[in-house]
C-alpha positions, 0 to 999 in steps of 0.5 A: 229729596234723597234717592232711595237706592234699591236694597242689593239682591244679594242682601235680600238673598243673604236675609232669606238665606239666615231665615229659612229652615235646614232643608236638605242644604238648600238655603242653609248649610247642613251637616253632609258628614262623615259621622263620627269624630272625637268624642272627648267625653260621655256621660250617662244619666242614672235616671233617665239612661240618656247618653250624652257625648261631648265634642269640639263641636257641641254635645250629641243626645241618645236617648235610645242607648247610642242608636242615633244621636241628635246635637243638642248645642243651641246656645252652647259653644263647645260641650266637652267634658259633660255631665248629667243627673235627673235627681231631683231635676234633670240638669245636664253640664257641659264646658264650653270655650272657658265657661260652664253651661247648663241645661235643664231640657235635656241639651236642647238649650243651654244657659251660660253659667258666667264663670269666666267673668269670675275670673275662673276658667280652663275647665278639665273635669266636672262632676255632679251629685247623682243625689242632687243635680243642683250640687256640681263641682268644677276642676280647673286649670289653675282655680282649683276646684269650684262648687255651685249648690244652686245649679250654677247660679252661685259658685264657690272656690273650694280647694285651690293647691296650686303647687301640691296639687295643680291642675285637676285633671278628673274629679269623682264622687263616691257612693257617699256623695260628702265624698270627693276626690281631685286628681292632681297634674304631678301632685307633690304629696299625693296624685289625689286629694279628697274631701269627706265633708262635701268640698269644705276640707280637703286633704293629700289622704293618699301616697305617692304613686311608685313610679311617679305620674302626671295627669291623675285620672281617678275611677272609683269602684262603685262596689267597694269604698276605698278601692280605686283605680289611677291612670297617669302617664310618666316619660320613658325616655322621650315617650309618654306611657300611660301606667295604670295603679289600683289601691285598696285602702283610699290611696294609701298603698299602690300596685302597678297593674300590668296594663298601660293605657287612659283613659280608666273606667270602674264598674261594677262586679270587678269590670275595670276597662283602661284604654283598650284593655278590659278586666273582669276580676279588679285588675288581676287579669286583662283583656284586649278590647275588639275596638279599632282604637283606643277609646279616648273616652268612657262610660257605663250606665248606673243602670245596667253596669255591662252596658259600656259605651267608648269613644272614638274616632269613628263614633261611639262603640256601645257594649251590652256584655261588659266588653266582649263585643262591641258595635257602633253607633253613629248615626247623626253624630257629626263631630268629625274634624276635617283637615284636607277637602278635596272635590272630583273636578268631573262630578260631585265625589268629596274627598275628605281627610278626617283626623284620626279616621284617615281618608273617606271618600263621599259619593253623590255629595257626601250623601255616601261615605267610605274609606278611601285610604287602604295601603296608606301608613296610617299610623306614620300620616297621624303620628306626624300631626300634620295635614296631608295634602291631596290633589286629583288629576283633572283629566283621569279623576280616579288618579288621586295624590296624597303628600305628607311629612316623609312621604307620598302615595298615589292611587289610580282606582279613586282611594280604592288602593294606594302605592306609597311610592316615597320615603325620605326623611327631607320631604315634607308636603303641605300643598300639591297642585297638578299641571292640568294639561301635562297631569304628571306634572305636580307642584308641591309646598312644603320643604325639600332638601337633597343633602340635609335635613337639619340645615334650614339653608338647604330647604327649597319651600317649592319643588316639582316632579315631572315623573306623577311624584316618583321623584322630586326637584327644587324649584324654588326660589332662597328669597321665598318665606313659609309658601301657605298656597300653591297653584298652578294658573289653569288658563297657562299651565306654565305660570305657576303662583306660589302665596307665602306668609311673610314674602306675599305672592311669587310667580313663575312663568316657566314652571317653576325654573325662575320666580319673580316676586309681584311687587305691587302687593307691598304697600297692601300685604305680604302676610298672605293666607289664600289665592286663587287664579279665576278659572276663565280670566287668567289676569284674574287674580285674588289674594286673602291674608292674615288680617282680612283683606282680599285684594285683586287683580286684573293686570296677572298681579301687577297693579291690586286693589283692596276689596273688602267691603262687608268682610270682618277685619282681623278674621284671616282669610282661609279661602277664595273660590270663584264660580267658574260658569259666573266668574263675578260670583266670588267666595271666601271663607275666613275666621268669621265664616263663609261670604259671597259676592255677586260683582266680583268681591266689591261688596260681600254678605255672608252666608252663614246660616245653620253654620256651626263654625267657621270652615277651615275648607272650601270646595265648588260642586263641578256640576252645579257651581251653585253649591259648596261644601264646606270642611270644619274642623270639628263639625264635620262636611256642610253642603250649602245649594244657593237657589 
């Protein structure tokens, strides 16, 4: 008879673990944040003034007017643009990853509509009858616009232009809801065409925009028929610049409002906000907004049209006085995209590098958040659109490095200031890592030259600085590719290891004046995405690609085998953690999640409950290795305790 083998702990940890509720992190993953994060849509009910917020990671509900929201994306993937009407019946609509879905139950679960099996998909607008929750129209990438008059249950192509129209970048209804308008991306006879019969005719009512334009955002004033407001951008040499036009007659004339900016709001009385300008009289005088940034999304309730509501980075601002102030409400709204984690190596203070919000430093777990970027160029770090890289010295914790493309900062109070100690236009930083016992040592990925930008032949992909940043050398080698990780082995601080994407794993035994390429990889992998050193065995080593595999070492990488088993293939490897305090337990967090393994990656589960993506980031809690965090890129930080 067949022996029954045991079912292995980690399998039964790994079954509870996707069974249990959120509670406080323990078992499951729960949001730890920073709240905010880019809110790309809002919409408001007319009957229920229910606020719904649409973000890369799903939709967010207040039902108390933006005081705290609640995320409401069960059976959703995605949630931007999003719309809403209670009449007759509420129903909610939002896009999701090439789909449309709906929800009848306010958000809390949602039902997939099927458009993509249609052959329609890109969805950029959405608007829905707010006499008839049933009626809803679609603007699409390259479909035209789509109408469903049963709830989404049937669809119909209505207007598809796709050379004098293209892709309908806003959709509107007027007071008469037979009325719609389609705004084109650089419409060749018109920035609009309008249908007066519910979608059945359309045509280019409209002229062309004085100066030109592309992306057409339209907003009607809810007062007055025929008068709208247009927000396009056109090219002023190599910048893009959003111009605003108003027309009083349906389109037919244009004036260029002395106002720049997207995206466009009309309420009512004459309040008109573009970007972050306010105007209270249609458009004739304007008014900057006391928001820190430009709103990337607007909203006011039918209700009460001096209620605006924006969103930004930090959250969503909520005005009661037509603009003139402003406060914010966030509460619950994790929605942040995370592009850089980072952990104190003492204790268990987060370091998280938001997009658009800069640098937050979170205390006791993440349960406290705070900026931690004051003296950072802010608006040359985001304009390059590329993640900073941040390290912590392992001995004075409060001594923080930040690298990005042209420059580089220090700080030595944990965030609290930061002295910007490079500019060079051929420094660019990827990757940091410090010298544990010589903390002014920092190794860099990224690209230096000290002769010529321009020239890819004098690029070094890894360099070093001996001075805590102030000054940097090539410490390279010309045979390296694109280096995705640098390292330094905490073990022998002289051995430095530097992972690349198409030349696999290059190692250096005298900090960084030779590299020797590990050739035992090569017949396994050279795409390689992650590694890591085991913090208590340096001959220890484990190496993630491309494609899934995670392979390892126990001779300092010159004999490897593969250790995949239970990983998804073809879901790249983003990171590879081991416990320190039990160095069998390994973690890695790839395309399709986050998995352990109890014996040293021979067999891994995953540990994915309460998830809502899969991390881009992963981090161990120095004080209890028990638990992570994990960063995404649109749900903010998660904490995870294994008990």
């Amino acid at each position: 008879m067949r022996k029954t083998e045991p079912l292995p702990t980690l399998l039964i940890l790994a079954t509870l673990c996707s069974a249990l509720p959120a509670e406080a992190g323990v078992n499951w993953w729960t949001p730890v944040g920073p709240e905010g994060g880019y809110i790309s849509s809002l919409a408001v009910d007319r009957a229920t003034r229910t606020v719904y917020a649409g973000a890369g990671g799903g939709v967010f509900v207040s039902t108390n007017g933006g005081g705290g929201w609640e995320r409401r994306s069960r059976g959703l993937s995605g949630g931007s643009p999003v719309a809403a009407s209670s009449l007759p019946v509420p129903i909610v609509y939002a896009a999701g990853d090439q789909d449309l879905y709906r929800s009848t139950d306010a958000g809390a679960s949602w039902t997939r509509l099927g458009l993509y099996e249609l052959g329609w998909n890109g969805i950029y607008s959405l608007a829905v009858d707010p006499s008839d929750s049933s009626t809803v129209y679609v603007g699409t990438l390259s479909s035209g616009v789509l109408k469903s008059s049963d709830g989404g249950a049937s669809w119909k192509q209505v207007f598809n232009e796709p050379v004098a129209c293209g892709v309908i970048w806003s959709l509107a209804i007027a007071k008469s809801p037979s009325t719609i308008y389609a705004g084109c991306d650089g419409g060749t006879q018109a920035p609009f065409f309008e249908s007066t019969d519910g979608g059945a005719t359309w045509a280019a009512q409209g002229s062309l925009l004085p100066d030109g334009g592309r992306s057409a955002h339209l907003a009607l004033d809810p007062d007055r028929a025929g008068v709208l407001y247009l927000s396009a951008y056109i090219y002023v040499d190599v910048d893009v610049v959003w111009i605003t036009y108003k027309s009083t007659d349906d389109g037919k004339t244009w004036t260029r409002l002395n106002v720049e900016g997207a995206p466009v709001l009309a309420a009512s009385s004459g309040l008109v906000v573009v970007g972050k300008h306010r105007s209270t009289d249609g458009g004739s005088t304007w008014q900057e907004l006391p928001l820190p940034l430009v709103p990337t999304s607007l909203a006011f309730d039918p209700a009460d049209p001096a209620t605006l509501y924006a969103g930004l980075f930090p959250g969503v601002y909520k005005s009661t006085d037509a603009g003139a102030t402003w406060s914010l409400g966030n509460r619950g709204l994790f929605a942040s995209s995370i592009q850089t984690l980072a952990i104190d190596p003492q204790q268990p203070t987060l370091y998280a590098w938001v997009q658009g919000l800069g640098l937050r430093k979170g205390v006791a777990g993440g349960t406290r958040w705070r900026r931690a970027d004051a003296g950072l160029p802010l608006d040359a770090i985001f304009g390059r659109f590329e993640t900073p890289a941040l390290a912590i010295d392992p001995v004075v914790t409060s001594n923080l490095y930040l690298g990005w493309k042209n420059g580089f900062a220090r700080s030595s109070d944990g965030g609290a200031s930061w002295t910007v100690t490079s500019y060079d236009q051929c420094l660019w930083i990827r990757g940091l890592a410090i010298d544990p016992q010589d903390p002014g040592r920092l190794y860099a990925s990224g690209s230096l030259s000290a002769w010529s930008c321009a020239s890819p032949e004098s690029y070094c992909l890894t360099f070093r600085s001996v001075d805590a940043g102030a000054t940097w050398t090539c410490a390279s080698s010309p045979d390296m590719d694109y280096v995705t990780e640098i390292a330094v082995d905490p073990g022998q601080p002289s051995r430095v290891y530097a992972a690349t994407l198409g030349e696999g794993l290059w190692v250096s035994a005298n900090r960084g004046d030779t590299w020797r390429k590990l050739k035992g990889l090569r017949r396994f992998t050279s795409t390689l995405t992650a590694f890591t050193v085991d913090p208590t065995d340096s001959r220890r080593l484990y190496v993630g690609d491309l494609y899934g595999k995670v392979l390892k070492s126990t001779d300092s990488g010159a004999t490897w085998a593969e250790v995949t088993h239970g990983l998804p293939s073809n879901a790249m490897i983003r990171k590879i953690l081991v416990d320190p305090g039990r160095p069998q337990t390994v973690y890695v967090a790839s395309t399709r999640g986050v998995f352990i393994s109890g014996n040293g990656g021979r067999t891994w589960y995953p540990l994915n409950g309460g998830l809502l993506e899969a991390p881009g980031l992963l981090v161990l809690d120095p004080k209890n290795p028990r638990k992570l965090y994990a960063g995404t890129y649109s749900n903010g930080v998660y904490a995870h305790e294994r008990r």
